[in-house]
Structures are given as structure tokens and as C-alpha cells.
C-alpha positions in Angstrom: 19.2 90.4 -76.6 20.3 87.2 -77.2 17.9 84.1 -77.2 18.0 80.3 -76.8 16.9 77.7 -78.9 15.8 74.6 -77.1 15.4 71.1 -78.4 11.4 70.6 -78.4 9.4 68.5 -76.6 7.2 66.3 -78.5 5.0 64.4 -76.4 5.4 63.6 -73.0 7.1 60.6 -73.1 10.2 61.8 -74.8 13.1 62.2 -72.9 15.7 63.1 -75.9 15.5 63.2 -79.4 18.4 62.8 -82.0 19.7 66.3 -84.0 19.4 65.8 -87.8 20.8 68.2 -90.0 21.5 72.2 -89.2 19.9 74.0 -92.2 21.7 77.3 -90.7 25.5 77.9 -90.1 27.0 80.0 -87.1 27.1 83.4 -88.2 24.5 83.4 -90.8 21.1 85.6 -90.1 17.6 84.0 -89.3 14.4 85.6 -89.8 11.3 84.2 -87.1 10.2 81.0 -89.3 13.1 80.4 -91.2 13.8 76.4 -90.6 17.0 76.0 -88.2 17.7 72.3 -88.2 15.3 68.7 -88.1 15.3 66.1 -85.0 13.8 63.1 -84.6 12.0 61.2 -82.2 11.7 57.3 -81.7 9.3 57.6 -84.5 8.8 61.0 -86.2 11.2 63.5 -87.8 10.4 66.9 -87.4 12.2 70.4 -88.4 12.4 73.1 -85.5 11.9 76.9 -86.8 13.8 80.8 -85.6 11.7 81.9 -82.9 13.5 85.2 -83.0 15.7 87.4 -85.6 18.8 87.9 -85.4 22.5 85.7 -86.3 22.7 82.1 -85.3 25.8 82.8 -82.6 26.3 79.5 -81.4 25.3 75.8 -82.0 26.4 73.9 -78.8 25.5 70.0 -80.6 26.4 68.3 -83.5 24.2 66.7 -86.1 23.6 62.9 -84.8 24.2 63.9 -81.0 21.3 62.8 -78.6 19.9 66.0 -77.1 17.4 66.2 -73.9 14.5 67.7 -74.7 14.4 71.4 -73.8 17.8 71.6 -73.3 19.8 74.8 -75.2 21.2 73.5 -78.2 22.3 77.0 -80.1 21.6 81.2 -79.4 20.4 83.6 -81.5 21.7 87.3 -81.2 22.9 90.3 -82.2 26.6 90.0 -83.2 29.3 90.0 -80.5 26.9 89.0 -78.0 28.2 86.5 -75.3 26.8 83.2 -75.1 28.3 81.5 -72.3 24.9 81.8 -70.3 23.0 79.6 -72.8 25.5 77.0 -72.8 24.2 73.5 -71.2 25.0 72.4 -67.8 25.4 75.7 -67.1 29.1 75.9 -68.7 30.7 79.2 -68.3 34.1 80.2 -70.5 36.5 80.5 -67.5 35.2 76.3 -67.0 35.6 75.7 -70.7 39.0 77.4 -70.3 39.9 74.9 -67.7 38.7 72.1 -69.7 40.8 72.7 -73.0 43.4 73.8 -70.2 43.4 70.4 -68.8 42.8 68.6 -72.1 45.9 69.7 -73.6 48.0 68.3 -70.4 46.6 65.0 -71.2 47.6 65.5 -75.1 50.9 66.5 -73.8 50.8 63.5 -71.4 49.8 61.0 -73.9 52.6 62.4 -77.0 55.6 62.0 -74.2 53.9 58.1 -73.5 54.0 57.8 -77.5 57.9 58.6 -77.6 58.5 56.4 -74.5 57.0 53.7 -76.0 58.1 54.2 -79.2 57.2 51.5 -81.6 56.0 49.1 -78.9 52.8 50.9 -77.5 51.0 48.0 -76.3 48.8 49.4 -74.1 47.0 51.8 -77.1 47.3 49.1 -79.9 44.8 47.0 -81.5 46.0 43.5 -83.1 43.6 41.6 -85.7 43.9 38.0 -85.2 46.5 36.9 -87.4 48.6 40.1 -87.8 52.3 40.7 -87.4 52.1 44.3 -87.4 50.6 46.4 -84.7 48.4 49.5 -85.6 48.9 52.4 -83.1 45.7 54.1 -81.9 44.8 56.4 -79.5 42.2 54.5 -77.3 39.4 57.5 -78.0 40.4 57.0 -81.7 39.7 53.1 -81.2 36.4 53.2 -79.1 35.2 56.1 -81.9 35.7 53.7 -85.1 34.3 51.0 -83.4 31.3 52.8 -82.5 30.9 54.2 -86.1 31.9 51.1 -88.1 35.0 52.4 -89.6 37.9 50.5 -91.0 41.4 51.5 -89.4 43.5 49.3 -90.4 45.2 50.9 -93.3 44.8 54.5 -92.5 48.0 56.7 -91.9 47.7 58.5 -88.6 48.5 62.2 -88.3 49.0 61.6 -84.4 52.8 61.5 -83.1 55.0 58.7 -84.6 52.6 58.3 -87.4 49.4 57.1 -84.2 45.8 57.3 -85.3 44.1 59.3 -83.5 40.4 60.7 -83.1 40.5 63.2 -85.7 41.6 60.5 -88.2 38.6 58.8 -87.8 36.3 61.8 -88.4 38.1 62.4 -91.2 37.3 59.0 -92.9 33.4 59.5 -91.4 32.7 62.3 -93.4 34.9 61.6 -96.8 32.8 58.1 -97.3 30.8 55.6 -96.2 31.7 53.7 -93.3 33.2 50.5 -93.4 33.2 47.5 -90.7 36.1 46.1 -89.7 34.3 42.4 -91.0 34.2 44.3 -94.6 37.7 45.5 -94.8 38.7 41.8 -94.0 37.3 39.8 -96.8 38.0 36.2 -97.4 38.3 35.0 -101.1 34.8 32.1 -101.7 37.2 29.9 -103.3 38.9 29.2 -99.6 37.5 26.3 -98.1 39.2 25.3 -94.7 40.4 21.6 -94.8 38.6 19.3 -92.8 39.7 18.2 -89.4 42.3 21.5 -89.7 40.6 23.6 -86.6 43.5 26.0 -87.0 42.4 26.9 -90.8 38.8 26.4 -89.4 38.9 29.2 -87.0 41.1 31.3 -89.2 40.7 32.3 -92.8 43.6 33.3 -94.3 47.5 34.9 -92.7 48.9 38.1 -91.9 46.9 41.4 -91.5 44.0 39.2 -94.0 43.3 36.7 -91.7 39.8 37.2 -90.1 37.8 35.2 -87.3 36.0 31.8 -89.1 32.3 30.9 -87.7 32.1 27.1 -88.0 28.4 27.2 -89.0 28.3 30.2 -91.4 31.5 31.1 -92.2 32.1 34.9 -92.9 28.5 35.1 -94.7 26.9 37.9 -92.5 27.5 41.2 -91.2 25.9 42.6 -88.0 23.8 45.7 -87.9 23.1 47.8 -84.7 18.9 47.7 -84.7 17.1 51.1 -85.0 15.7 53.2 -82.5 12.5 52.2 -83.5 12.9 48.7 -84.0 14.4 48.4 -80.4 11.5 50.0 -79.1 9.0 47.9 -80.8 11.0 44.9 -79.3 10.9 46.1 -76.2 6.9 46.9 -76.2 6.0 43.5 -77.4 8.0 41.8 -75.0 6.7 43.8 -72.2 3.6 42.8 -74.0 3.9 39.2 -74.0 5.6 38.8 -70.8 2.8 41.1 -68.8 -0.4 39.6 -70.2 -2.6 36.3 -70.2 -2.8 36.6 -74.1 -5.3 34.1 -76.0 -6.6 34.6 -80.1 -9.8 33.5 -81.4 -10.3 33.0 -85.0 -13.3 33.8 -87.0 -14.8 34.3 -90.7 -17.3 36.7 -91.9 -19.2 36.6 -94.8 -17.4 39.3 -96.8 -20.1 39.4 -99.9 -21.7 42.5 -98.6 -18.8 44.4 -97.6 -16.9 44.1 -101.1 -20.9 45.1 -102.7 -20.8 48.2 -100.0 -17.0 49.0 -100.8 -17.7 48.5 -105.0 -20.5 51.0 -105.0 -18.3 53.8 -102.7 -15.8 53.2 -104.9 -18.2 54.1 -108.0 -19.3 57.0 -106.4 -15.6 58.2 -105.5 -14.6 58.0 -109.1 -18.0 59.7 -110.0 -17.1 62.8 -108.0 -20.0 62.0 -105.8 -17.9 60.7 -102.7 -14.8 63.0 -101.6 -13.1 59.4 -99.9 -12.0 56.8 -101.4 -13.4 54.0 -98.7 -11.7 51.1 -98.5 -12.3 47.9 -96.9 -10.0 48.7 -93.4 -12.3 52.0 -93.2 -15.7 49.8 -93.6 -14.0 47.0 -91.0 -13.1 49.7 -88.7 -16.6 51.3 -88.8 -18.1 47.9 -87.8 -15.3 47.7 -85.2 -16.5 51.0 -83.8 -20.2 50.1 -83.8 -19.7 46.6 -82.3 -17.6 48.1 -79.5 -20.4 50.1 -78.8 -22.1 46.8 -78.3 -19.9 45.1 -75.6 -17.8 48.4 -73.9 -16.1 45.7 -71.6 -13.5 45.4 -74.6 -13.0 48.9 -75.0 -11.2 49.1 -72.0 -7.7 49.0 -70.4 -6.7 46.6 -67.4 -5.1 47.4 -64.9 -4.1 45.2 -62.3 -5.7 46.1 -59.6 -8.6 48.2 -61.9 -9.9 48.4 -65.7 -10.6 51.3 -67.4 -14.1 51.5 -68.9 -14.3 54.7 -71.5 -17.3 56.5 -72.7 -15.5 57.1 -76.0 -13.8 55.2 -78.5 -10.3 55.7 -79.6 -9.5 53.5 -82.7 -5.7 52.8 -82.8 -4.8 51.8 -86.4 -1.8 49.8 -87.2 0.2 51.2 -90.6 3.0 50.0 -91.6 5.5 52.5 -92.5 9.8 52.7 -93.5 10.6 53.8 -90.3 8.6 50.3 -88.5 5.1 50.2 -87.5 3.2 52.7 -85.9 -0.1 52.6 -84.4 -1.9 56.3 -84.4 -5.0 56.7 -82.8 -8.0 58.1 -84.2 -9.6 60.1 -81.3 -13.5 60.1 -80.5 -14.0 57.8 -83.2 -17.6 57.2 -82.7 -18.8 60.4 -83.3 -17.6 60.2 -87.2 -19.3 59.2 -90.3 -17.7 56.5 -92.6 -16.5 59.2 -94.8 -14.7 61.2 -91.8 -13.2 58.3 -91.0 -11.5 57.1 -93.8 -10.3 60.8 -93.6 -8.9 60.7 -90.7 -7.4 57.2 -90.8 -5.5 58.3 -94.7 -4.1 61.5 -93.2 -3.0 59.9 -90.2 -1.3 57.2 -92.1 0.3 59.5 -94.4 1.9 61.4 -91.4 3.3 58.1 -90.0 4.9 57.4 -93.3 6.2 61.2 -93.6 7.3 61.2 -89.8 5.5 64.2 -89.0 3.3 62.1 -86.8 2.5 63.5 -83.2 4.1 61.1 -80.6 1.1 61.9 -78.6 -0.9 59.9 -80.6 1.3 57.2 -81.0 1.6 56.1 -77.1 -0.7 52.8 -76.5 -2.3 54.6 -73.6 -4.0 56.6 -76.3 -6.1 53.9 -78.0 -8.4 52.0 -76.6 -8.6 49.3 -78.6 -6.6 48.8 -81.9 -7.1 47.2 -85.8 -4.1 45.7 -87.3 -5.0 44.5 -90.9 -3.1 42.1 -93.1 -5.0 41.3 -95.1 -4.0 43.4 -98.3 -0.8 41.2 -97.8 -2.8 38.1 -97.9 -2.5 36.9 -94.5 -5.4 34.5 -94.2 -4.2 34.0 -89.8 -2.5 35.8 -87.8 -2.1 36.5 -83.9 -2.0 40.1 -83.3 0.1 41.0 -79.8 -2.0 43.7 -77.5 -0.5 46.9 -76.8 -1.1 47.3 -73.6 -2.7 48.3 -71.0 -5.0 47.9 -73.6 -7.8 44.8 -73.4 -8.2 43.5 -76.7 -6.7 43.4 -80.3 -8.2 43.1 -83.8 -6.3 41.3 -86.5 -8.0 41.7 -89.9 -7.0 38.8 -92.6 -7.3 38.4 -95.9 -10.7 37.9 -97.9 -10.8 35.0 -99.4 -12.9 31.8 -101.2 -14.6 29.0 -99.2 -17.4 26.4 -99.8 -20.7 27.9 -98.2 -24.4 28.3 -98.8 -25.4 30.9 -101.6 -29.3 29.7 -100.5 -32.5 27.1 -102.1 -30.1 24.7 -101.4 -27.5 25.6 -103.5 -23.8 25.4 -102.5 -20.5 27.5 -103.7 -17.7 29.6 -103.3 -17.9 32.4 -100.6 -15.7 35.5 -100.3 -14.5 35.0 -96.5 -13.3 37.7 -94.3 -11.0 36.4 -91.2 -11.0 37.9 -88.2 -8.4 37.2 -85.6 -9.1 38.5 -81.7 -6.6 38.5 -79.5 -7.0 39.4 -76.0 -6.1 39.7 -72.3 -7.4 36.6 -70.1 -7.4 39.0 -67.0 -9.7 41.5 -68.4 -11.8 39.6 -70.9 -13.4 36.2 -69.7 -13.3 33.7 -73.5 -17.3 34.0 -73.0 -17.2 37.6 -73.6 -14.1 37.9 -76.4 -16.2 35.2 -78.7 -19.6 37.2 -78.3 -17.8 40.3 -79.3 -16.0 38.7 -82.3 -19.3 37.1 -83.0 -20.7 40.9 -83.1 -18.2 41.8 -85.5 -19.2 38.8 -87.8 -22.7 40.1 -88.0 -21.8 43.6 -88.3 -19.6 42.6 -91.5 -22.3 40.5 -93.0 -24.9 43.1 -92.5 -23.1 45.8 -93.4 -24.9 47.2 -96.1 -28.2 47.9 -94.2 -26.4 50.4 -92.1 -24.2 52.1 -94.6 -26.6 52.0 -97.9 
């Protein structure tokens, strides 16, 4: 009996993902396991495997196509069987029957328009600025290159009276790399336009070479569509921003313990006698941890109308990965040890980075209070934006050397820790965000009476 495959639902905030690459052809046998194809999410990748045996009948979506999530994207069966009932929306043959029926009337319709028009065509041609001759195109062939970056320009069309047409365009997407129409045009550096000529200005060059001029930068950039991710960190620090009373408070922390605390874990790690290799996040995110035990009004979320106070705390951590930055969460975080969380906070960075991440833990309702740290970049300040609804964020800066008091009077050099809080004015009064940061000041600088 033949089976669907659906597209996966990974977290419940995903709505779609995008179809990578089909390791398995139609007609080729699966076993229950074997790997059918990857997909991606705003911010994971993630490969799908054969929940049955049998032959891969159908595939009803191409690699690149957005899919909704549990919706039947191939079959699996025994050979011969029908797979019309799997198809999406419902799609029968006789309606697919209809729809090539009626497609080929249009095809028809649109080849007797091509020998009306002849060499004319003005309705389905596109003209570059400058150009004397006209490049036929089907209107579907147009919108598809444009959408793709292709260059069209120069490619002979197999369409009637020599027309490009959609299949042309596929063609050139899968033989190379794709080309913008701005990178087929280029303009020799040595042309400069003359001044006060706003003709040559706003046009370099003549015929099918000339290209639109930009007063200001000339033809010195090239537009990129932004990623999926990037798109939806944009949005999310907007919404940020623009739904939040957002204020930062600065502060330094004696950071002499915490480098003695992280030397002598790092001693024992290459002695065999630690299994982590602590760093200084884990140690600034174990005082973050105990100091939000200290003032739980932080660890919260707001509202509107209500805050959230939890009983536990979830520790998002900002990593910073190929794919943009990600902010897991580390869940129950105060019931582990420095050692389980160093764990926990390496393997959950190394998913981000692999994109095998579990959205779950990704969504900003899942933390309650987050640690983004710059410092191994060497970011002395910094104003870290919340992820809402959360209350409060932590920036962590770079250590490094100040005048300050080594004691008896004498006066030096300090290693310096900065700490940057920002927060929401409608859930944290200034009074309260300072006494907190002030908590994590002292938990830093004391550091090694807790941990040694």
C-alpha cells in the first residue's frame, strides 16, 4: 500500500520550510531510514528519512520550492501503484488532465500571437535602456530570470520565431551560475562621464551596452536579495525596538578572579582531571544564573497587561553562527553544575553552527533571560537589543586593563570585565536593573569562593 511522505514540522512556529536536495530519484527503492531529501527552516537544515519500504513513486516538489509543513511532498509504494490520492490540494489526474488540457490552448494561443506579431511583439518584449534591438520573451520566461538573476540578453530562444521562453531560462539555471542583468552589463573604469553631460551621466555607454548610471556611486555595487534568516532577524529587532522602553546600563567587574578560576579549570582540563573545557562565557553565565536567583523580577517576561515571573531559569545564549545569529536556550539552567553547563552551552552551539538546531529552542519565548558576549571580539561597549517578551538582556564585553587599587595603598593595572544591561523600562524600574547588574559585579569578583 502506498504511503505519503510529508514535509515535517519542526517547531511550532513554522509554517513552511524550503526543500533542499532529493537524495532519492523516482523509481529508485528505499529501505525505512534510508535519507530521502534535506529542508530547511528559517534557521536549521535538517534531512527527512523513508518511513516505509518500498519505490519512491512520486515526488510532487522541486528542490528550492517552499513546502507547508505536513503537506505530501512524494509517495512511496509498490510499483504501478496510483498516486493521485497523495497529490496536494487534493489534485486528481482527470484535474491535471484538464490543466495541461488547458495549458496547451494558452501555448497554442500565445505561438499564433507570436506569428501575428511577428518581429514587433511589444507587449512580451523587454528593452535595456539604450538598445536598438528588442529581445523577445515570453512574459513567464521574463518574470522567471528576473526572479533567479539570470542574464537574457544574449541567449537564443527555442520558443517560436526564435522567442525565449521559460525553459530557456532553466536551462541557463542549471548549466552555470546565475548572472544579474547589472553583471552582464559592464561598464569599462576607464569611462568617466563628462561633466555637466546629464545624458552621459545617466547612461554609460550605447547600444545593447549601455546600462543605468547612479550619480553618487556609479555602477560600483550589486544588490543581493537578504536571507531568510537575516530578514527575520530584522524583523525581530525591529519589533524589538519599536515595542519596548529599552534603556543600557554599563558596568565593570573586577575580572582578576575569574581569569585565576578559568586558568586553574583550564589546568585541570588539559590534566585529564576536568571532562570541560570552561571558559570565561560558561563562568559569566554561572554567575548570571546565581545572580538571577537573587533578583527573579529580571527573570521574567512582560507582558502588557501582566509579567511572567518563572520558578526556573532558562539561559538563552547568543552564538554567532554562518547562517546569522541564533540564540538557543539552555533549559532548567539552575539545576546544573559549571561543568554541565559548559556542556550544554558547547553542544548547543555546535548544533546552531551545523543547523541541526531544534527551532523549539530557538523561539524568544523560550528563554527567559539571555547572554550575548562580545567580548572574545573585543568589544569593550555594546547595547544588546532584548528579545522579547523577554525583560532584560546581558551584554558581556571584553576584559581589559584599567588603573585600580591592587591594595596597602598601592595603585595599578586591573583586568576589567564590562558588563552591559539592557532592559525594558515597563517591566524593570532603573532602581532594580542597577542592583541586579550590581549583583553580577560581585558575583564575578567573588567568583572563586563559590567555584574553588
Amino acid at each position: 500500500m502506498a504511503v505519503p511522505v510529508i514535509m515535517p514540522r519542526q517547531g511550532q512556529s513554522v509554517e513552511s520550510c524550503i526543500l533542499g536536495e532529493w537524495y532519492r530519484q523516482v523509481g529508485e527503492q528505499v529501505k525505512t531510514g534510508d535519507i530521502l531529501f534535506s529542508y530547511e527552516t528559517d534557521k536549521a537544515t535538517f534531512e527527512e528519512e523513508a518511513k516505509a519500504d518500498g519505490e519512491l513513486l512520486a515526488v510532487f516538489y522541486r528542490e528550492g520550492d517552499e513546502v507547508p509543513v505536513l503537506t505530501n511532498i512524494a509517495v512511496i509504494g509498490k510499483k504501478g501503484e496510483n498516486t493521485d490520492e497523495f497529490r496536494p490540494a487534493g489534485e486528481t489526474r482527470e484535474a491535471r488532465n484538464k490543466n495541461e488540457s488547458f495549458q496547451a490552448e494558452v501555448n497554442e494561443a500565445e505561438t499564433q500571437e507570436n506569428k501575428a506579431l511577428k518581429g514587433t511583439m511589444e507587449n512580451d518584449e523587454f528593452l535595456f535602456p539604450g538598445e536598438e534591438v528588442r529581445i523577445k520573451i515570453s512574459p513567464l520566461a521574463k518574470a522567471i530570470a528576473k526572479k533567479s538573476g539570470v542574464s537574457y540578453e544574449k541567449i537564443n530562444g527555442t520558443g517560436p520565431n526564435g522567442r525565449i521562453i521559460a525553459k530557456d531560462i532553466e536551462a541557463i539555471m542549471k548549466s552555470g551560475p546565475k548572472q544579474s542583468r547589472k553583471q552582464a552589463h559592464t561598464t569599462p573604469e576607464s569611462f568617466v562621464p563628462e561633466p555637466g553631460n546629464r545624458e552621459a551621466e545617466m547612461s554609460i555607454g550605447r547600444g545593447k551596452d549601455s546600462v543605468p548610471y547612479n550619480l553618487f556611486y556609479g555602477n560600483d555595487y550589486e544588490e543581493k536579495k537578504i536571507s531568510r534568516v537575516r530578514g527575520l532577524i530584522a524583523k525581530t529587532m525591529h519589533t524589538s525596538l519599536q515595542n519596548s522602553a529599552q534603556l543600557t546600563h554599563h558596568m565593570s567587574a573586577d575580572a582578576r578572579n575569574i581569569l585565576s578560576v578559568r586558568k586553574q579549570l583550564k589546568k585541570d582540563f588539559v590534566d585529564g582531571r576536568n571532562p570541560e573545557n570552561i571558559t570565561i562565557n560558561d563562568l559569566v553565565c554561572y554567575a548570571v544564573i546565581r545572580a538571577l536567583g537573587k533578583w527573579p523580577q529580571v527573570n521574567t517576561h512582560f507582558l502588557g497587561e501582566s509579567m511572567r515571573w518563572f520558578k526556573k531559569i532558562h539561559l538563552g545564549i547568543a552564538v554567532d553562527t554562518e547562517r546569522g545569529l541564533m540564540v538557543p536556550v539552555v533549559r532548567n539552567a539552575d539545576d546544573l553544575s559549571v561543568r554541565g553547563l559548559s556542556s550544554r552551552i558547547s553542544t548547543l552551539a555546535a548544533q546552531c553552527r551545523k543547523g541541526s538546531i531544534n527551532p523549539e529552542l530557538l523561539e524568544p519565548e523560550a528563554a527567559t533571560f539571555t547572554v550575548s558576549n562580545l567580548g572574545n571580539y573585543g568589544v569593550e561597549m555594546f547595547t544588546p537589543i532584548i528579545n522579547l517578551p523577554q525583560s532584560a538582556i546581558l551584554g558581556v564585553c571584553a576584559v581589559t586593563l584599567r588603573p585600580g587599587d591592587l591594595g596597602e595603598g598601592v595603585y595599578g593595572f586591573v583586568p576589567m570585565v564590562g558588563l552591559s544591561l539592557t532592559y525594558n523600562h515597563q517591566a524593570l524600574d532603573g532602581g532594580e536593573a542597577t542592583l541586579f547588574l550590581r549583583e553580577m559585579k560581585e558575583q564575578i569578583e567573588n567568583i572563586n569562593d563559590y567555584l574553588l
